[in-house]
MDAnalysis code that builds the backbone (N, CA, C; Angstrom):
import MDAnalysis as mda
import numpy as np

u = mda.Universe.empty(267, n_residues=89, atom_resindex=np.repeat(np.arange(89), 3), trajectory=True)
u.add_TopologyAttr("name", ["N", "CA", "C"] * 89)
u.add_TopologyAttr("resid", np.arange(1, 90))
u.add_TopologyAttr("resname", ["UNK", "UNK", "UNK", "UNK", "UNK", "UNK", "UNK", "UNK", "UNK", "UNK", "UNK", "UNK", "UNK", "UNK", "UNK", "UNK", "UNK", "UNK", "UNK", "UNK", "UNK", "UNK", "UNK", "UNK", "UNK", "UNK", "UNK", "UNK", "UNK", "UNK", "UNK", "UNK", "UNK", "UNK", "UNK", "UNK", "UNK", "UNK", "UNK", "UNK", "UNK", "UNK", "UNK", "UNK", "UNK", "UNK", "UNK", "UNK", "UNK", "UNK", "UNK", "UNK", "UNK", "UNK", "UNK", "UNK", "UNK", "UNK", "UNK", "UNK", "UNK", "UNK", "UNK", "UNK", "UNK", "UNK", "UNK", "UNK", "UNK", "UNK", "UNK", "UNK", "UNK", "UNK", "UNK", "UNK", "UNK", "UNK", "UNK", "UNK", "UNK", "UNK", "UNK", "UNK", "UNK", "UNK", "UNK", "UNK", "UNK"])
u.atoms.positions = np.array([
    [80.542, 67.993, 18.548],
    [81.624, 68.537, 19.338],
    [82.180, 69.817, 18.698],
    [82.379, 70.125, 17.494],
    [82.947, 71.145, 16.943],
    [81.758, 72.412, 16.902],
    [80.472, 71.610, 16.454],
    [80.019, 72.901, 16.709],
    [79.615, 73.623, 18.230],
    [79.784, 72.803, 18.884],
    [79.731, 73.599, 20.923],
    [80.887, 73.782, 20.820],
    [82.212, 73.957, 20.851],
    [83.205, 74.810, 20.792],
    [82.900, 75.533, 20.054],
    [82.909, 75.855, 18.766],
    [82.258, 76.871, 18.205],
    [81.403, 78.122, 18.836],
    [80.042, 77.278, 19.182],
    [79.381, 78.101, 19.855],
    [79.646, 78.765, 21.026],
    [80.548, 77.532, 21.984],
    [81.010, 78.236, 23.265],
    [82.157, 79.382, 22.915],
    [82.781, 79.569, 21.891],
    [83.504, 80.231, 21.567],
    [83.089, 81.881, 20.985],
    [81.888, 81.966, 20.768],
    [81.056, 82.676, 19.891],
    [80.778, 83.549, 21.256],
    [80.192, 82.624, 22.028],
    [79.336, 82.925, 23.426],
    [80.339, 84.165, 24.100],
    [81.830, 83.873, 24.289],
    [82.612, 84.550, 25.121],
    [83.395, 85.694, 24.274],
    [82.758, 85.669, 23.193],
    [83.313, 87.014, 22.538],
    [82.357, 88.301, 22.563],
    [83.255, 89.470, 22.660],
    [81.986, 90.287, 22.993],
    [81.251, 90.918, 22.040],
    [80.316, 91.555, 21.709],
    [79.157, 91.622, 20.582],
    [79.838, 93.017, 19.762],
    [79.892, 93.195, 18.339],
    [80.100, 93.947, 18.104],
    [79.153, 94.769, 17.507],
    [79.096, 95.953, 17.459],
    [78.164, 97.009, 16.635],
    [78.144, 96.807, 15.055],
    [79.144, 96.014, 14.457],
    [78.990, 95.737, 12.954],
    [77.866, 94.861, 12.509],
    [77.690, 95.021, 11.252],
    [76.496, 94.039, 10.637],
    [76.751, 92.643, 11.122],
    [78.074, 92.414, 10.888],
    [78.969, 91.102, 10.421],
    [78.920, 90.363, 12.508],
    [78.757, 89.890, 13.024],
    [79.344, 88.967, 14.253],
    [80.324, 87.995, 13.773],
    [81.338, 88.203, 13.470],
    [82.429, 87.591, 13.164],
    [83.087, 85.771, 13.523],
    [83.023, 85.906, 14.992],
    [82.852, 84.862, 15.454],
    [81.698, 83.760, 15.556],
    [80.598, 84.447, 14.902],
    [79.349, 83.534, 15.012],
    [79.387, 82.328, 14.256],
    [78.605, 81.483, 14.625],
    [78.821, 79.882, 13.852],
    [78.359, 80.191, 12.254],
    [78.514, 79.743, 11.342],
    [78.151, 79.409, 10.205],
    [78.275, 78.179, 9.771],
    [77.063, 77.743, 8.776],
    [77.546, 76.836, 7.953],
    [78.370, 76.771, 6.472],
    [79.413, 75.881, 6.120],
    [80.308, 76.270, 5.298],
    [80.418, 75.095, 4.419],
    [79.907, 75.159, 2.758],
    [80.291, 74.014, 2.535],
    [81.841, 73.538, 2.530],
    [82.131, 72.291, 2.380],
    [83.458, 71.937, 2.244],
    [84.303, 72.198, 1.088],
    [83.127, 71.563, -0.090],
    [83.750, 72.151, -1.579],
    [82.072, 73.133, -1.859],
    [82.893, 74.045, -2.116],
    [81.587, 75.526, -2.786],
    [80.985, 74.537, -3.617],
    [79.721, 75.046, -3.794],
    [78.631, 74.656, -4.336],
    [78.668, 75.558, -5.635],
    [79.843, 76.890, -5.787],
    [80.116, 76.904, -7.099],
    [80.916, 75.973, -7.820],
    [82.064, 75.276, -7.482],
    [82.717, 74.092, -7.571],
    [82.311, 72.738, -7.988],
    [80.554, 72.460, -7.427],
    [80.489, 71.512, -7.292],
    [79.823, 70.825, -6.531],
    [79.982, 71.244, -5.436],
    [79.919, 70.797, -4.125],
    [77.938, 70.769, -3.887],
    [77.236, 70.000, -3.338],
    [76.238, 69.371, -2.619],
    [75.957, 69.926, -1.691],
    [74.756, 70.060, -1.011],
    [73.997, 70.455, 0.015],
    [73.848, 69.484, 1.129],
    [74.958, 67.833, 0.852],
    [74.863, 66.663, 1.766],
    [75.666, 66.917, 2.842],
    [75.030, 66.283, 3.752],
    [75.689, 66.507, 5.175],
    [77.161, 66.457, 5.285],
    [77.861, 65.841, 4.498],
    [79.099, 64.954, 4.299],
    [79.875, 66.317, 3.943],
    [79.169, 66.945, 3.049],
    [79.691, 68.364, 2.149],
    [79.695, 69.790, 3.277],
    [78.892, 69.734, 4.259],
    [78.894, 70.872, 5.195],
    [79.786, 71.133, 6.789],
    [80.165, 72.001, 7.021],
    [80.875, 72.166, 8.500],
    [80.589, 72.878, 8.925],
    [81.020, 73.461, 10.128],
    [81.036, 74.540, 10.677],
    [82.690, 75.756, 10.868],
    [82.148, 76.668, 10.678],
    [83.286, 77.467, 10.275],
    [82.906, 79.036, 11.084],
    [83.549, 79.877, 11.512],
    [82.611, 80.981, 12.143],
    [82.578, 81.808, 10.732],
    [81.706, 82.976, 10.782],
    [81.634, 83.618, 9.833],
    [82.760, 84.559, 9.205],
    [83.722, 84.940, 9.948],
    [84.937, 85.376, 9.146],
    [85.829, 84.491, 8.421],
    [85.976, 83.142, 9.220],
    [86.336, 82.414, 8.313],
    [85.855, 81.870, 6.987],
    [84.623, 81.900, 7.243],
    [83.539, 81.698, 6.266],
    [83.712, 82.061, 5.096],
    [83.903, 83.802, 5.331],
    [83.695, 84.822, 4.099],
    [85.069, 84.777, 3.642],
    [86.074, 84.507, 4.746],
    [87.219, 84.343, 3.830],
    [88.102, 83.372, 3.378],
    [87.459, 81.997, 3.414],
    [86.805, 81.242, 2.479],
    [86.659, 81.151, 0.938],
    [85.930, 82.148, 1.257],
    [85.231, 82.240, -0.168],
    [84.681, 81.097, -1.330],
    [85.318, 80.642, -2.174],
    [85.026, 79.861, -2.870],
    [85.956, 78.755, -3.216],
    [86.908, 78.643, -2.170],
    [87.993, 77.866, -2.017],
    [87.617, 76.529, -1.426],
    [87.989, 75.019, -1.978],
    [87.828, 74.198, -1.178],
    [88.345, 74.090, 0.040],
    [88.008, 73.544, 0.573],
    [88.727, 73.397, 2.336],
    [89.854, 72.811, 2.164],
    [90.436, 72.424, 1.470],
    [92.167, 71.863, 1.140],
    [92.680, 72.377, 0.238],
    [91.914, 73.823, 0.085],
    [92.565, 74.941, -1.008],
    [92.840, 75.594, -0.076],
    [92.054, 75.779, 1.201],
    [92.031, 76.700, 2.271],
    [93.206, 76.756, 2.802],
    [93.511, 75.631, 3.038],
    [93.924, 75.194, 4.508],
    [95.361, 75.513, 3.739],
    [95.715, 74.962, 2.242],
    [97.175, 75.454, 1.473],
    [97.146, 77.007, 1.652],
    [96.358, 77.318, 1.522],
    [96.685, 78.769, 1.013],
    [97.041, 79.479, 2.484],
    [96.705, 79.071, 3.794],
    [96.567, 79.495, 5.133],
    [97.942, 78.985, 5.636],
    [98.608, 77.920, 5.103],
    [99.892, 77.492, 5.312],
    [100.825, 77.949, 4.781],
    [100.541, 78.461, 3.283],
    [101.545, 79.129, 2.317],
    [101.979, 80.721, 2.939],
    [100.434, 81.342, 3.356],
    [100.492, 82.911, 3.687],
    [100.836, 82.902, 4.768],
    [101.163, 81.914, 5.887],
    [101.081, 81.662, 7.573],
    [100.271, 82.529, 7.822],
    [98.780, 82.471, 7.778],
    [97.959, 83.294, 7.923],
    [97.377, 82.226, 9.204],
    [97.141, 83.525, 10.095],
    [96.892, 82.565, 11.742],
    [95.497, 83.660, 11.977],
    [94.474, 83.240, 13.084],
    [93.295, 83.756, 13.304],
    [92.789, 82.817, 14.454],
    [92.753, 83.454, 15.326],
    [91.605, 83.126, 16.292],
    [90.416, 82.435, 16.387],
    [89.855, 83.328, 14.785],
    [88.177, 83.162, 14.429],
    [88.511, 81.546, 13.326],
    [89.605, 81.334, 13.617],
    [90.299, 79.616, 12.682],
    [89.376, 78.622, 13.214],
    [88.912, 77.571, 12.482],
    [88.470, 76.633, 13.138],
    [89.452, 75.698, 14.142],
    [90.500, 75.614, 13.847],
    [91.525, 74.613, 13.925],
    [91.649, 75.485, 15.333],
    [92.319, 76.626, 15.414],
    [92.360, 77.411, 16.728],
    [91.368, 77.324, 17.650],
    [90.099, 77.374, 17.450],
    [88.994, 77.276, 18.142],
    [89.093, 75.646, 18.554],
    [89.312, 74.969, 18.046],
    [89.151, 73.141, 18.400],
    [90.438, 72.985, 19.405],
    [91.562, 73.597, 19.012],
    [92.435, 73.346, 20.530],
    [92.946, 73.825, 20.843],
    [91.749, 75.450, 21.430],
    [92.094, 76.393, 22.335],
    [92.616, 77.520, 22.233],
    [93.585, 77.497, 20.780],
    [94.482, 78.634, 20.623],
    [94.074, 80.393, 21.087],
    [94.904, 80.712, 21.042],
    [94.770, 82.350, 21.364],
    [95.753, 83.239, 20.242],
    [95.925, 82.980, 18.807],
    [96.148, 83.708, 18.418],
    [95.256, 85.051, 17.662],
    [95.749, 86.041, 17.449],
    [95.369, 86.793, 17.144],
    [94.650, 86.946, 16.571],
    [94.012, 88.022, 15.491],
    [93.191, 87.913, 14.358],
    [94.255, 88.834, 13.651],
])
């Protein structure tokens, strides 16, 4: 389910001329695999690629603090994409 929202989400954005497709699906581990983190199914999600990269090497409950602390809001969010949102980037 998350990743067809995802994708349907990917689908209705329009293509950009950059290297980067921003909105495109990626896979993301949960905890970096510099961290730690496994190549097991359990360990992977889906995330689009801006979120991805900015990410970085943060666990996903490092993420998600640090996205609450900065009120940092995005469109290309997974959480936004799962129910619907329209905020900005």
């Amino acid at each position: 389910m998350q990743f067809n929202q995802l994708y349907s989400f990917w689908q209705k954005q329009p293509r950009s001329s950059t290297f980067y497709d921003l909105a495109k699906p990626s896979i993301d581990h949960i905890i970096p695999k510099s961290r730690g983190g496994t190549n097991e199914l359990n360990n992977l999600q889906f995330l689009t690629l801006f979120e991805n990269l900015n990410k970085r090497d943060m666990t996903m409950e490092e993420w998600n603090t640090f996205k609450k602390e900065t009120n940092t809001h995005s469109n290309y969010f997974i959480e936004e994409i799962m129910k619907g949102g329209d905020v900005n980037e």
